[in-house]
C-alpha positions as CSV (number, residue, x, y, z in Angstrom):
1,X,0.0,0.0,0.0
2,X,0.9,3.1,-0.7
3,X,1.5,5.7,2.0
4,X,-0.5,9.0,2.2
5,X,0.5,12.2,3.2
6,X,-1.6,15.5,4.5
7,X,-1.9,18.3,1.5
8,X,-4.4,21.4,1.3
9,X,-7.4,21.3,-0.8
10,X,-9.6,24.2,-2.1
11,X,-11.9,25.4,-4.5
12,X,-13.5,28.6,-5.5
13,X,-16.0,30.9,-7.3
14,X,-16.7,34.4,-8.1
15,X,-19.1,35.7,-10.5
16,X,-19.1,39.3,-11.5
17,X,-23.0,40.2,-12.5
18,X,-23.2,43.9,-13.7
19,X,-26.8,45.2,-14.9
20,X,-29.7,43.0,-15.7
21,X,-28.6,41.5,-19.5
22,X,-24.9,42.6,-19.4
23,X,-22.5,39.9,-19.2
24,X,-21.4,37.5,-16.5
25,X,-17.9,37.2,-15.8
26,X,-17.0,33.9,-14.0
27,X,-13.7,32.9,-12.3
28,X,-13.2,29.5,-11.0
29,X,-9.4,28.2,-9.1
30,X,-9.2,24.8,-7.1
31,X,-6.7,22.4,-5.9
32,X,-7.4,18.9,-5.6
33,X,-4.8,16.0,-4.3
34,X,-5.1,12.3,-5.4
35,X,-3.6,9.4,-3.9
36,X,-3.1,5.9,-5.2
37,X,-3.6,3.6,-2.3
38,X,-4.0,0.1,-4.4
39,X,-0.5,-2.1,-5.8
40,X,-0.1,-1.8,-9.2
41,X,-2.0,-4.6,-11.1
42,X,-0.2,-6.2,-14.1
43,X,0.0,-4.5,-17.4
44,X,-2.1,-1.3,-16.2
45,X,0.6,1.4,-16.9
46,X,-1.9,3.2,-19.6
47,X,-4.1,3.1,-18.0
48,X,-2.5,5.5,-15.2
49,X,-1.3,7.7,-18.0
50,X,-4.6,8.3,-19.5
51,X,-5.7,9.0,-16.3
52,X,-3.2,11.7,-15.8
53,X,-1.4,10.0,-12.5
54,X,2.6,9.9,-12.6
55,X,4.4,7.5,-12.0
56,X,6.6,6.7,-8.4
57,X,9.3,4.7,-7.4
58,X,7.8,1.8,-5.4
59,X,10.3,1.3,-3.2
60,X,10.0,4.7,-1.6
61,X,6.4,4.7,-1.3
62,X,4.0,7.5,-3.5
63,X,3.2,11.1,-2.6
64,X,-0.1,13.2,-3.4
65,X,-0.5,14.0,-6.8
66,X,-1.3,18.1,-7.2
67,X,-4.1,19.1,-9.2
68,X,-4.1,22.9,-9.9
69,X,-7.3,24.2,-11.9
70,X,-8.1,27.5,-12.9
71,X,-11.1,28.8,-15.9
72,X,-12.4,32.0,-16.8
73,X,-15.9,32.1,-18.4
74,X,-18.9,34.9,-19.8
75,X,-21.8,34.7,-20.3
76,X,-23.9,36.3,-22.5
77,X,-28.0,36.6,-23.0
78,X,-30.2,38.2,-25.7
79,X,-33.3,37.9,-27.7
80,X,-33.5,34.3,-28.1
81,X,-30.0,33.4,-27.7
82,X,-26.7,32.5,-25.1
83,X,-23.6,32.8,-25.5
84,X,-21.0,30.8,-22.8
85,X,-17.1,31.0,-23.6
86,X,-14.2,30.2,-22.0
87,X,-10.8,28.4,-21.0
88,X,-9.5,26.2,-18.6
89,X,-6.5,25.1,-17.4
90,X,-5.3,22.1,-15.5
91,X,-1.8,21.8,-14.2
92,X,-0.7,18.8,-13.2
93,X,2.1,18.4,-11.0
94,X,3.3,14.8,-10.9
95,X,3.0,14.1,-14.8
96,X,5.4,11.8,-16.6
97,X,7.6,13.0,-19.8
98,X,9.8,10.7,-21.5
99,X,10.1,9.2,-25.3
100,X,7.3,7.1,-27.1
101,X,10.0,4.3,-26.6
102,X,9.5,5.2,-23.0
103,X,6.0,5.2,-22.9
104,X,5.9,1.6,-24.8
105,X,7.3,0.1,-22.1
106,X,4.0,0.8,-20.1
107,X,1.8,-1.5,-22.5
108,X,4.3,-4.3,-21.8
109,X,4.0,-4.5,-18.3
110,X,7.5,-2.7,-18.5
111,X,7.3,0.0,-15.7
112,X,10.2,-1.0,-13.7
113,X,12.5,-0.2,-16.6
114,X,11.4,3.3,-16.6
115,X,14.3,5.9,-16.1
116,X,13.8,7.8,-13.2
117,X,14.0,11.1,-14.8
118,X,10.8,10.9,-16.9
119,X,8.5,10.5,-13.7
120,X,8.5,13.6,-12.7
121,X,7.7,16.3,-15.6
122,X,4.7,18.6,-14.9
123,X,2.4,19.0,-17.5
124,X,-0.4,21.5,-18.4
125,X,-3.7,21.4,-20.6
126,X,-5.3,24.9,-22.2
127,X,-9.0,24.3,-23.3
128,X,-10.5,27.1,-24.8
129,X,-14.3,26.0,-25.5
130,X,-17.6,27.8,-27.0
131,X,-21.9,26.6,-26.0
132,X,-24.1,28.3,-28.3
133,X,-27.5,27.8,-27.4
134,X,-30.5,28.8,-29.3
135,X,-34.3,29.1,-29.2
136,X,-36.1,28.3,-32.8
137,X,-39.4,28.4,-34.1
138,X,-41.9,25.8,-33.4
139,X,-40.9,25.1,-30.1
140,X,-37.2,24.0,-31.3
141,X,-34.2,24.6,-29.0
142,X,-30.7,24.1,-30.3
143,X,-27.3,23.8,-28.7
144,X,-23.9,23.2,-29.7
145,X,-20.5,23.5,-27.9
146,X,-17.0,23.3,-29.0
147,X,-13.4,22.6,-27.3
148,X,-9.9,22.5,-28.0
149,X,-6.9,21.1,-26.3
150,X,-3.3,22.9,-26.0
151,X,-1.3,20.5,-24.3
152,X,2.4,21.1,-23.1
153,X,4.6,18.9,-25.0
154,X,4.0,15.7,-25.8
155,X,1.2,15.6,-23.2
156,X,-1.6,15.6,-25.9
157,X,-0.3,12.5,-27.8
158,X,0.5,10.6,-24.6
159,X,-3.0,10.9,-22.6
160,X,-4.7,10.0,-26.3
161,X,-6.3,13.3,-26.0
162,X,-8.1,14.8,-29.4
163,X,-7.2,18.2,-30.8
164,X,-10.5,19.3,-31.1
165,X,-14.2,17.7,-29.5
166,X,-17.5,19.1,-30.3
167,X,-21.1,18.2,-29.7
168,X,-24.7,19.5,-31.1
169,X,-28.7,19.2,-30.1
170,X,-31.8,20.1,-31.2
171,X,-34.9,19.3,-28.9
172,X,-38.2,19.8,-28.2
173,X,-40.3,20.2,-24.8
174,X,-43.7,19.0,-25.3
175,X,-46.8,19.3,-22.7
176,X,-49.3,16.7,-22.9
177,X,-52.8,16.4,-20.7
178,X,-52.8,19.5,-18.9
179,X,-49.0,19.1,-18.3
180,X,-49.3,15.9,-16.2
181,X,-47.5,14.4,-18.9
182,X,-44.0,15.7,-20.4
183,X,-42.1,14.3,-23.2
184,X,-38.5,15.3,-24.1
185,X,-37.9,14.9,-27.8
186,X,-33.6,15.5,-29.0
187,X,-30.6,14.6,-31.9
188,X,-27.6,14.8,-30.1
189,X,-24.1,14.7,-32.6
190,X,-20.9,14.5,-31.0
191,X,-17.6,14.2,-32.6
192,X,-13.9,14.4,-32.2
193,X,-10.5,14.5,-34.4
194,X,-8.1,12.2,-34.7
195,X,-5.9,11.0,-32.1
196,X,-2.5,10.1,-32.3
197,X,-0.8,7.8,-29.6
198,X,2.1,6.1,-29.1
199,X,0.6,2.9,-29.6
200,X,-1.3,4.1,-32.8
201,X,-3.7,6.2,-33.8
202,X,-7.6,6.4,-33.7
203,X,-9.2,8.4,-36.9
204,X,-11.6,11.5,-36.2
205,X,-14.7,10.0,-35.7
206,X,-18.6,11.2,-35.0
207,X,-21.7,9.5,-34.3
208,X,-26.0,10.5,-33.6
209,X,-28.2,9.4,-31.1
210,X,-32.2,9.9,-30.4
211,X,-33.1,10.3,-27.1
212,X,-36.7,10.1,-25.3
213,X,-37.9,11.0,-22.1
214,X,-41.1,10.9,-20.2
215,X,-41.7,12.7,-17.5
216,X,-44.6,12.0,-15.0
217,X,-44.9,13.6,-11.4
218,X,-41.0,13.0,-9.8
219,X,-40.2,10.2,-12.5
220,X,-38.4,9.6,-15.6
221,X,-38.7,6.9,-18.3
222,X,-36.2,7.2,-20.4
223,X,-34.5,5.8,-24.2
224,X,-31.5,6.1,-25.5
225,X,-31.6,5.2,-29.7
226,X,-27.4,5.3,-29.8
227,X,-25.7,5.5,-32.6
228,X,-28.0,5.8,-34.9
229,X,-26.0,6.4,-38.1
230,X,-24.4,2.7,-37.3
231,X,-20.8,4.0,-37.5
232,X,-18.3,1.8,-36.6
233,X,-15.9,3.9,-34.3
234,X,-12.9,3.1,-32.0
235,X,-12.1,3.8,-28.6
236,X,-8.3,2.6,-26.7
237,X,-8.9,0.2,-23.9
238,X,-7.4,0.5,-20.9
239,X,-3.8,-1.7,-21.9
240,X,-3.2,0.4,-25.0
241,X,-5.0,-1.6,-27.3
242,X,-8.0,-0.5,-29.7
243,X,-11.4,-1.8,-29.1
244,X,-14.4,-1.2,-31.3
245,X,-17.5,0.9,-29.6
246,X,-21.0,-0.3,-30.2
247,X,-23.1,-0.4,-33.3
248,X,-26.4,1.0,-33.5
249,X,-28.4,0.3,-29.8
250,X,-30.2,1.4,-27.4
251,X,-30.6,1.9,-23.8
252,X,-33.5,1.9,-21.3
253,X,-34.1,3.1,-18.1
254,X,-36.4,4.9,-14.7
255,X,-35.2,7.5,-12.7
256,X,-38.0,8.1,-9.5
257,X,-37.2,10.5,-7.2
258,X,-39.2,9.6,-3.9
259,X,-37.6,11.4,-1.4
260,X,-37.2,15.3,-1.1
């Protein structure tokens, strides 16, 4: 097991509101620690460098990892229409640098033969993103939303991150016997470039699903119609290997909220 150690935590807000339909000016900053109290399974190295955690020497035992967040975002309404921009930032200070040769040796189970002086590299994401959101006629709303990813260094090709990730909806509220009954009618796309790795890479890819939703009293029947367009996309599994997503499906469920 993996010893932990004490570290200070914090998050925080502040919005800046000036006269009724002016823009809101949002600032957010937090620190968060992780700790990695479980051994190290066999052959799960990519998986801790997709997830951002660095790597430690075993035999001297793991410190916190540092999580330093910071985002600026405004916000602005008219006629029919909001517009939300902004960036964040993540700093990470227990990343992991080295060559791809380095990071290879992760999907082989290889991690002992890591040098030392790749364990400890910081690394920092930039993700300027953009929600549009729109109301249309007959009822119609619309939405879409866009991001980007600046990575320091390598960082981008390492984590298997895309360059750029977008998604899109159009919906429609509808009220049925004298509102007792609600239905939720929406397309939602979503996409994302390619992605290089060192273990390959995955082509940009998109896919459509149809989504239902009932609404009676405090519950919610739900369907999910995924994937719609039957695309046959790729995700990376967990050991650095590729593993194809699902075909057209669906999904089912009830959400009942009985307790205030």
């Amino acid at each position: 097991m993996a010893p932990l150690a004490l570290s200070p935590v914090f998050a925080g807000e502040y919005e800046l509101l000036q006269r009724s339909g002016e823009p809101w000016l949002i600032a957010r900053a937090s620190r968060a620690v992780r700790n990695r109290t479980l051994p190290r399974l066999p052959a799960d190295g990519e998986a801790w460098v997709r997830q951002g955690l660095g790597l430690a020497d075993e035999r001297g035992g793991e410190q916190p990892e540092a999580l330093w967040r910071g985002g600026l975002e405004v916000r602005v309404h008219s006629r029919g229409a909001s517009l939300f921009s902004g960036v964040d930032l993540l700093v990470d200070t227990r990343g992991l640098g080295g060559s791809e040769s380095d990071l290879l040796l992760l999907g082989t189970d290889g991690q002992d033969h890591l040098p030392g002086d790749v364990q400890r590299e910081r690394r920092s994401f930039l993700s300027p993103w953009s929600r549009v959101e729109l109301c249309l006629p007959l009822g119609l709303r619309g939405a879409a939303a866009g991001w980007g990813t600046l990575a320091q260094g390598g960082t981008r090709s390492q984590l298997g991150l895309p360059a750029v990730r977008w998604n899109a909806e159009l919906s429609r509220r509808v009220a049925l016997f004298k509102g007792d009954l609600g239905l939720d009618l929406a397309l939602a796309a979503r996409g994302q470039t390619g992605v290089s790795t060192p273990y390959g890479d995955l082509p940009s890819q998109a896919s459509m699903d149809g989504l239902l939703r009932a609404r009676v009293g405090e519950a919610d029947l739900f369907f999910v119609f995924a994937n719609l367009t039957d695309q046959q996309n790729s995700s990376m599994a967990w050991d650095g290997g590729f593993i194809p997503l699902p075909r057209r499906h669906y999904r089912a469920g009830l959400r009942w909220c009985f307790l205030d």
